[in-house]
C-alpha positions as CSV (number, residue, x, y, z in Angstrom):
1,X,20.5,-40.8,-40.2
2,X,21.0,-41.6,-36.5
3,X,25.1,-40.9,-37.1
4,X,24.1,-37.7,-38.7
5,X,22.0,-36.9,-35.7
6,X,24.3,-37.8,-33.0
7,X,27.2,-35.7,-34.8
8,X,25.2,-32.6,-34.6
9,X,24.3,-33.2,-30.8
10,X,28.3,-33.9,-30.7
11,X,28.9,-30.5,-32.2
12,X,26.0,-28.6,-30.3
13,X,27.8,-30.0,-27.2
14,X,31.2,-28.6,-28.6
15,X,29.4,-25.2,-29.4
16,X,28.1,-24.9,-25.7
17,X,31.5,-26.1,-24.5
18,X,33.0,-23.3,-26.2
19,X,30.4,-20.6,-25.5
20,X,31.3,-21.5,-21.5
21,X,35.3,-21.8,-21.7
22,X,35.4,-25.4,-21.0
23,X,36.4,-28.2,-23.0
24,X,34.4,-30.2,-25.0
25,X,36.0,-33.6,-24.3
26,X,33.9,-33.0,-20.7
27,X,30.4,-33.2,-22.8
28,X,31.0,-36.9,-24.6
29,X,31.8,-38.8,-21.1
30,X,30.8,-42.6,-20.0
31,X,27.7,-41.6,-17.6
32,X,25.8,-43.1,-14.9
33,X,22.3,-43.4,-16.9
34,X,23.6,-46.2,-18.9
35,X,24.8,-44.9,-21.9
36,X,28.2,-43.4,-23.9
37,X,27.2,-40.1,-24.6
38,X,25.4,-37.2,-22.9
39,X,25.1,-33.3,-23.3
40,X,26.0,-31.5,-20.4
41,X,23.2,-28.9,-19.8
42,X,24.5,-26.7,-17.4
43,X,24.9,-23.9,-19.6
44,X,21.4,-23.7,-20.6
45,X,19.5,-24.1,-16.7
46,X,18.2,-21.0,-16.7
47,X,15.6,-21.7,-19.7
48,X,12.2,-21.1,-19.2
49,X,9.1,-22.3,-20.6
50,X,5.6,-21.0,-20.5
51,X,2.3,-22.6,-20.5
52,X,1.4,-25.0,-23.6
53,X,-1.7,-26.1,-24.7
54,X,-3.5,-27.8,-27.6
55,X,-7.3,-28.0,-29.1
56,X,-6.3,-31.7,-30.1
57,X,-8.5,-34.1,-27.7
58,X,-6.5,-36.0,-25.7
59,X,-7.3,-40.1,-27.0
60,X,-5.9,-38.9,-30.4
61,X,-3.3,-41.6,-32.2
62,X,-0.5,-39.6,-33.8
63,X,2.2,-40.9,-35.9
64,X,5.4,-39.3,-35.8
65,X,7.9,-39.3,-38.4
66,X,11.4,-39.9,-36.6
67,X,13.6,-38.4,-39.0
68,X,11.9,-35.3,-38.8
69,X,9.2,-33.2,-38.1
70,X,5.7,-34.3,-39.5
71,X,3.1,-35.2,-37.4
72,X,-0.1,-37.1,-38.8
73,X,-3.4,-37.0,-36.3
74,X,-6.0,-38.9,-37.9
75,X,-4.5,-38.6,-41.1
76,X,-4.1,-34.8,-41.6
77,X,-0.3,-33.8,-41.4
78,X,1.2,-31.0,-39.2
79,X,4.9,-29.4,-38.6
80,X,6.1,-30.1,-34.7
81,X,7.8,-26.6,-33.6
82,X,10.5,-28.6,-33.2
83,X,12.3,-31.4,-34.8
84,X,12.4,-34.9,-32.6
85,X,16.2,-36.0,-32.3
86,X,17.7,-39.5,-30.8
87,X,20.4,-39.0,-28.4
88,X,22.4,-42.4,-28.5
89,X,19.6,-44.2,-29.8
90,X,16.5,-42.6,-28.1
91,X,14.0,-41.0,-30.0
92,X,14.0,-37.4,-27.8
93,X,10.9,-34.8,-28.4
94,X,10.8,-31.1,-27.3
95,X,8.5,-30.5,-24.5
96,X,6.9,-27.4,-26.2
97,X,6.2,-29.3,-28.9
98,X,3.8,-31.8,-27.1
99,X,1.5,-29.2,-27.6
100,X,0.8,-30.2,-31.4
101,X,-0.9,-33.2,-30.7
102,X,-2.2,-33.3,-27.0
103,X,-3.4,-31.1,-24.4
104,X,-0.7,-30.4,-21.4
105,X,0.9,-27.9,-19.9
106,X,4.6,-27.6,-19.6
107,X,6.1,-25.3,-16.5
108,X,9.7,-25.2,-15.7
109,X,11.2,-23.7,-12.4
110,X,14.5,-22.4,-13.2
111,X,15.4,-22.0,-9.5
112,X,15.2,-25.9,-9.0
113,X,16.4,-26.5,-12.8
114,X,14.0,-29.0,-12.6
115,X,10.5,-29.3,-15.1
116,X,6.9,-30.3,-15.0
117,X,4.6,-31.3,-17.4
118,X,0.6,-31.8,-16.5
119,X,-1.8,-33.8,-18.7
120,X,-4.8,-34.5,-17.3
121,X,-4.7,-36.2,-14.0
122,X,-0.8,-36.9,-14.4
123,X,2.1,-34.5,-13.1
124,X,5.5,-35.3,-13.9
125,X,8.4,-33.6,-12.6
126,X,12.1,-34.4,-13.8
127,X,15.1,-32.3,-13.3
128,X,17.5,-31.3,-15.8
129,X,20.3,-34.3,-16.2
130,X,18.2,-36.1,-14.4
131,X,16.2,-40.0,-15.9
132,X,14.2,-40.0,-13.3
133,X,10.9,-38.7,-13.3
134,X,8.1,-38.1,-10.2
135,X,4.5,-38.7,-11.3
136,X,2.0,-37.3,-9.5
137,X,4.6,-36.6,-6.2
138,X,3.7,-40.3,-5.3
139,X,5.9,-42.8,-8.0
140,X,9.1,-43.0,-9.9
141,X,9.4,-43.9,-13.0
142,X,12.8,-44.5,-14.7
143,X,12.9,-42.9,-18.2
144,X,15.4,-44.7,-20.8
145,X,17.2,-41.0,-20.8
146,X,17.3,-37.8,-19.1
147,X,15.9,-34.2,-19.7
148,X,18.4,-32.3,-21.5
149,X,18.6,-28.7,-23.1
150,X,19.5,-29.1,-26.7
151,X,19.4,-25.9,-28.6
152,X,17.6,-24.2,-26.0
153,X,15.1,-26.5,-25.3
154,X,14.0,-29.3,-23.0
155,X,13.8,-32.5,-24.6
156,X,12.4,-35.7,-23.0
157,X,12.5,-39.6,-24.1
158,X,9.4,-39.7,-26.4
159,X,8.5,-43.5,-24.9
160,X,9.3,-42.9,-21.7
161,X,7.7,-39.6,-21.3
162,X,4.2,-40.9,-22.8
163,X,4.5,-44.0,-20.6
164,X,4.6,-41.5,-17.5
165,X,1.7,-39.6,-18.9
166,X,-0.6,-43.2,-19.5
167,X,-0.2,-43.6,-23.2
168,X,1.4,-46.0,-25.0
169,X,3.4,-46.1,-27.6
170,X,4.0,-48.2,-30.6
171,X,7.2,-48.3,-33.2
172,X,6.0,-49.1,-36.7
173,X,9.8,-50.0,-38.6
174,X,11.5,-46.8,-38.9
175,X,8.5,-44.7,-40.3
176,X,6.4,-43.7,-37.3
177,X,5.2,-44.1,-33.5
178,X,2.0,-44.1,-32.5
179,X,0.8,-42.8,-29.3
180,X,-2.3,-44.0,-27.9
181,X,-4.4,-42.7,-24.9
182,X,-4.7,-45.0,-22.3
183,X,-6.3,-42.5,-19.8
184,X,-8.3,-43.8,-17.3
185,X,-12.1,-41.6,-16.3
186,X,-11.0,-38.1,-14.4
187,X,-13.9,-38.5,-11.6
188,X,-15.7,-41.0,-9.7
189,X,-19.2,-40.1,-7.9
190,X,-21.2,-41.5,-5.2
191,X,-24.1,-40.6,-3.2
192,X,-23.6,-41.0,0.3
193,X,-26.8,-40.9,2.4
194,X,-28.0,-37.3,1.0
195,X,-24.8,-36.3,0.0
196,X,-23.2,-35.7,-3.3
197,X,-19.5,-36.8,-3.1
198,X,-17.2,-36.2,-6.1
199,X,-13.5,-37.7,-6.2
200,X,-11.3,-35.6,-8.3
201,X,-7.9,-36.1,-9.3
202,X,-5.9,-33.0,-7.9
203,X,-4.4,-32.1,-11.3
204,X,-8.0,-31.9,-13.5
205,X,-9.4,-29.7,-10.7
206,X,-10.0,-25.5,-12.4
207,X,-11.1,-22.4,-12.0
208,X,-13.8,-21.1,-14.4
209,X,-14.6,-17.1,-13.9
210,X,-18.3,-16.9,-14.5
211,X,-18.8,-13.2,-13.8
212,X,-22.8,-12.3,-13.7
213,X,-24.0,-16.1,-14.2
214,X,-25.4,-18.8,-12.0
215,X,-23.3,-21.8,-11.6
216,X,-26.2,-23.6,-13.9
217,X,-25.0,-21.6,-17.1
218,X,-21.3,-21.7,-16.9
219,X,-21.1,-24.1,-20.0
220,X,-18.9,-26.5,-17.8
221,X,-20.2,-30.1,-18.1
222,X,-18.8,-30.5,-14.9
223,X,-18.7,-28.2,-12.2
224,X,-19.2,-26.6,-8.3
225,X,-19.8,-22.9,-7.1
226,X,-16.1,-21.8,-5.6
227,X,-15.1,-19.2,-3.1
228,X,-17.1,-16.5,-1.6
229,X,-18.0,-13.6,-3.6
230,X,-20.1,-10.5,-3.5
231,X,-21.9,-7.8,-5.6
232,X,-20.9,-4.4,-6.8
233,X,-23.8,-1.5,-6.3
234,X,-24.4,-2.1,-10.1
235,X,-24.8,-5.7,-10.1
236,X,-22.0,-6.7,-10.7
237,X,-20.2,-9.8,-9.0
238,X,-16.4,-10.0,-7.6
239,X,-13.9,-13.0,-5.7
240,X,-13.6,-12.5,-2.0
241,X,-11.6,-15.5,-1.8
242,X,-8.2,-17.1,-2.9
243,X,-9.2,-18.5,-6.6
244,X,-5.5,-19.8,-9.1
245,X,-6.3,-21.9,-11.7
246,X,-3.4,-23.2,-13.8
247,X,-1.0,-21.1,-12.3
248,X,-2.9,-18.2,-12.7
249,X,-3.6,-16.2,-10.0
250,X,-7.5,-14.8,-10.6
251,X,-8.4,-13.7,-6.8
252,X,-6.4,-13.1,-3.7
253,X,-8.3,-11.3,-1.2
254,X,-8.7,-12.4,2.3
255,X,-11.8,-12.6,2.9
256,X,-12.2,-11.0,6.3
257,X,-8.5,-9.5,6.8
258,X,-7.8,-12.9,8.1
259,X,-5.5,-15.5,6.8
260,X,-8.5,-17.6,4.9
261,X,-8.3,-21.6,4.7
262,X,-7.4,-22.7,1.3
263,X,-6.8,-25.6,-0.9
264,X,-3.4,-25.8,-2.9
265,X,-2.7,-28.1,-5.6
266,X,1.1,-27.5,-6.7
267,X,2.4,-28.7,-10.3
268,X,3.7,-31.9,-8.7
269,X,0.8,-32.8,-8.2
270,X,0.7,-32.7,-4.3
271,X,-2.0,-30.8,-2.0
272,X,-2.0,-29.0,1.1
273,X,-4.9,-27.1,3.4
274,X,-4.1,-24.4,5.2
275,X,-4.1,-21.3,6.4
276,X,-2.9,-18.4,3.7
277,X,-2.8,-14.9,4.0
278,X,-1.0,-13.9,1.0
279,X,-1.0,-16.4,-2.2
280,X,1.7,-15.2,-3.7
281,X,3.6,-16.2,-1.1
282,X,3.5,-19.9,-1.8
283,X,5.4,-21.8,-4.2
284,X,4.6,-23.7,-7.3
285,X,1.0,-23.5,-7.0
286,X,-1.2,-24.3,-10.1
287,X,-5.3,-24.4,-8.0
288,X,-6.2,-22.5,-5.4
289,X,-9.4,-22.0,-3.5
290,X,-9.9,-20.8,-0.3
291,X,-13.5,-20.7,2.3
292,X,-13.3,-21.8,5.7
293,X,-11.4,-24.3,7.4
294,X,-13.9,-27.3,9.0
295,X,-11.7,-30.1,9.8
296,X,-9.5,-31.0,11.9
297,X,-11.9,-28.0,13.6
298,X,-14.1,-25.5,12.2
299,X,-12.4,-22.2,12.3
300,X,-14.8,-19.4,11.3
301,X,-14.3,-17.5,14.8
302,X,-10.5,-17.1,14.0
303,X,-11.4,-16.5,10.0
304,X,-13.9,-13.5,10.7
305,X,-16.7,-15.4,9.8
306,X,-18.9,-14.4,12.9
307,X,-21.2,-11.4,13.8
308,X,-22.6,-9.9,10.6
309,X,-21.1,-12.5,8.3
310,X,-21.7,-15.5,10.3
311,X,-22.1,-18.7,7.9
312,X,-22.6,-21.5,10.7
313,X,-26.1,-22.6,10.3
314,X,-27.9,-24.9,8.7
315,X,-27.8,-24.8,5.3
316,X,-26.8,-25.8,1.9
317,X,-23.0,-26.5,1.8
318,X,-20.3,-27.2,-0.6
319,X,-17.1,-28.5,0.6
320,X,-13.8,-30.1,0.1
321,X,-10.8,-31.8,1.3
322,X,-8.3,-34.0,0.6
323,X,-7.6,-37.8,1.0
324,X,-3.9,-38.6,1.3
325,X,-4.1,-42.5,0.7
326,X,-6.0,-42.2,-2.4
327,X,-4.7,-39.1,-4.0
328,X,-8.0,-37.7,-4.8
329,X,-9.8,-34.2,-3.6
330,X,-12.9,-34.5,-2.5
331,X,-15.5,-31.9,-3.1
332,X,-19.3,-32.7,-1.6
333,X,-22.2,-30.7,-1.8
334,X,-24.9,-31.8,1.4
335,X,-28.3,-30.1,1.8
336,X,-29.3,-28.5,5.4
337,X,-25.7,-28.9,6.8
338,X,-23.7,-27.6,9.3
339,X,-20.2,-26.3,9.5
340,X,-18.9,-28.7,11.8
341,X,-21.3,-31.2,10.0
342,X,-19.4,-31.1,6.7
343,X,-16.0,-31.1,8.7
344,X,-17.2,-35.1,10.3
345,X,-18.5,-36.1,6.2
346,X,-14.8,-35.2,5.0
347,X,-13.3,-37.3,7.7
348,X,-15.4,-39.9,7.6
349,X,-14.4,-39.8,4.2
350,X,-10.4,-40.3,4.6
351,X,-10.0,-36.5,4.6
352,X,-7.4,-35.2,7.2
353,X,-8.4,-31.7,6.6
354,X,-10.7,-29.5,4.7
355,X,-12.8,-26.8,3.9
356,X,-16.5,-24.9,3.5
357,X,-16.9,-23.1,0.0
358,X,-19.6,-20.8,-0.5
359,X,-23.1,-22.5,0.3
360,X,-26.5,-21.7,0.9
361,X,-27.9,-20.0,-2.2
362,X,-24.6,-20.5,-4.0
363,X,-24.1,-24.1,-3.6
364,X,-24.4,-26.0,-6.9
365,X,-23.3,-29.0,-8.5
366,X,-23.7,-30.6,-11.8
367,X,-22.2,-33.4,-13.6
368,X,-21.8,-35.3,-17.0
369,X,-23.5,-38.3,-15.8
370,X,-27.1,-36.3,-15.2
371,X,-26.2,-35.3,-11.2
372,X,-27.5,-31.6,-10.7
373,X,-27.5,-29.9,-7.0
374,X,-29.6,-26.5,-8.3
375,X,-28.6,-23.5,-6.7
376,X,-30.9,-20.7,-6.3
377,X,-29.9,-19.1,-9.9
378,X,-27.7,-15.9,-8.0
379,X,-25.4,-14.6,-10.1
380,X,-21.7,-15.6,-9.1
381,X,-18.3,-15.3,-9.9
382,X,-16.4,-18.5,-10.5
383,X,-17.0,-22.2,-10.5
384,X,-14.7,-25.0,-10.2
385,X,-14.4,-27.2,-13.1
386,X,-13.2,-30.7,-14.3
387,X,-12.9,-32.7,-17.3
């Protein structure tokens, strides 16, 4: 079986040879990533992927046959899109086909021939040819083989890709893996004198449009108010913010003809604050949210948040920021509060930057563990979400 396999990757390899006028011998070459034989994906860097997702819970155990395509979760069998080959010896899955047994997303930028995929709190981003894989923008981890493009598609190594991703996996004989969850919790909370402080892992951070309902009755189990927002003569409630949740962009309206403050958490994982005046204009980005910048200084004057629409006073505040050393945003929600107040919480709380969502009447919170922060039941247009 695995001779037959790596004959047809041999003659795949031939085929694209051929297809580009060069010849094949070039495609079966000793290579720096430690073993004999590797397919040259040059001719196939433009592919693209879109978005992939899954109803399966992540946790589940699958087995996967290796000689084909069967997938068993919790007993029940399934088809993978694709079939799972070994290249030399390494079990190799498609990257679309992670979709049939866990919830991630898959985005590939063909100008950097280089991929991502996003599970939960983990980004990993590998470039075609390439074994060595980025998690989170922080780590490397050294897969057993690269990303290739084998009949127009990405595959990864199956054990090294679930390793970057926190599950483990578990060769039974020749039959089956199985892949086991070994996720860790997606938020920690505290209560900080009489704020609410929520640590949030950049990647499980969303966007949740909520058009014409409180914040209470969005159906998340855990969730904020967002951006800024206002009310139609009939009622009904639209963005005046920056709002892109999983690379969707929902809202991109400056709020005051200004460029607006604004929270960006690209695919890799990373996060930056600042200033944006056209979101489109940034790269990669997979969240968005933008309010008013309030560390390192409060910038409503410079934001058009003064005269008529001035929002420094005391009131009820949501906010967020960003701590470097721990990887984690940090989104609070403080009663009676002050702009430049919430700016000296974030930095006492490691943040080198932040910013003021929507507050007052707006400002919300609730969480799985019983922690509700009630706003005044306004209708409103989004929330921000997380597993």
């Amino acid at each position: 079986m695995l001779n037959k396999l790596r004959n047809k990757l041999a003659a795949a390899a031939a085929v694209i040879a051929a297809a580009v006028g060069v010849c094949p011998g070039v495609y079966a070459v000793e290579s720096e990533y430690d073993y004999d034989f590797q397919i040259d994906v040059s001719a196939f860097s433009n592919a693209e992927l879109g978005t992939v997702t899954s109803d399966t819970p992540s946790g589940t155990t699958a087995n996967i046959t290796e000689n084909g395509s069967k997938l068993y979760i919790n007993g029940f069998q399934k088809q993978l899109d694709l079939p799972m080959v070994y290249l030399d010896g390494t079990l190799m899955i498609a990257l679309t086909t992670l979709r049939n047994f866990m919830e991630c997303r898959v985005y590939y930028d063909p100008a950097q021939y280089t991929a991502y995929v996003i599970k939960g709190k983990y980004s990993v981003r590998v470039a075609l040819g390439s074994n060595l894989a980025v998690v989170n923008n922080t780590y490397t981890d050294n897969w057993d083989a690269p990303l290739i493009n084998y009949n127009g598609a990405l595959y990864a190594p199956l054990s090294s890709l679930m390793s970057s991703l926190w599950y483990g996996v578990d060769y039974e004989g020749y039959d089956s893996v199985n892949i086991v969850s070994h996720a860790k919790e997606n938020y920690v909370y505290s209560y900080i004198g009489n704020t609410h402080v929520v640590y949030i892992d950049p990647l499980n951070i969303k966007v949740g449009e909520i058009i014409n309902r409180s914040a209470e009755s969005s159906g998340k189990p855990n969730y904020s108010n967002s951006t800024f927002f206002g009310w139609e003569s009939d009622g009904d409630t639209y963005s005046v913010g920056i709002l892109v949740s999983d690379g969707r962009v929902i809202s991109d309206v400056i709020t005051h003809g200004s460029p607006v403050t604004t929270l960006i958490v690209h695919y890799d994982g990373s996060v930056e604050i600042k200033r944006v005046a056209n979101i489109y204009d940034e790269k990669n980005v997979m969240f968005a949210v933008s309010g008013c910048g309030v560390l390192p200084q409060v910038t409503a004057a410079e934001e058009g948040f003064s005269g008529t629409f001035d929002i420094d006073r005391y009131t009820n505040r949501t906010y967020i920021g960003y701590n470097y050393d721990m990887n984690k945003i940090v989104l609070c929600v403080s009663p009676s509060t002050t702009l430049a107040r919430a700016g000296q919480v974030l930095s006492g709380l490691g943040c080198a930057s932040g910013l003021a969502l929507d507050g007052g009447g707006s400002a919300a919170l609730g969480l799985d563990n019983g922690v509700h922060f009630s706003s005044d039941g306004r209708k409103q247009y989004a929330v921000l979400y997380w597993q």
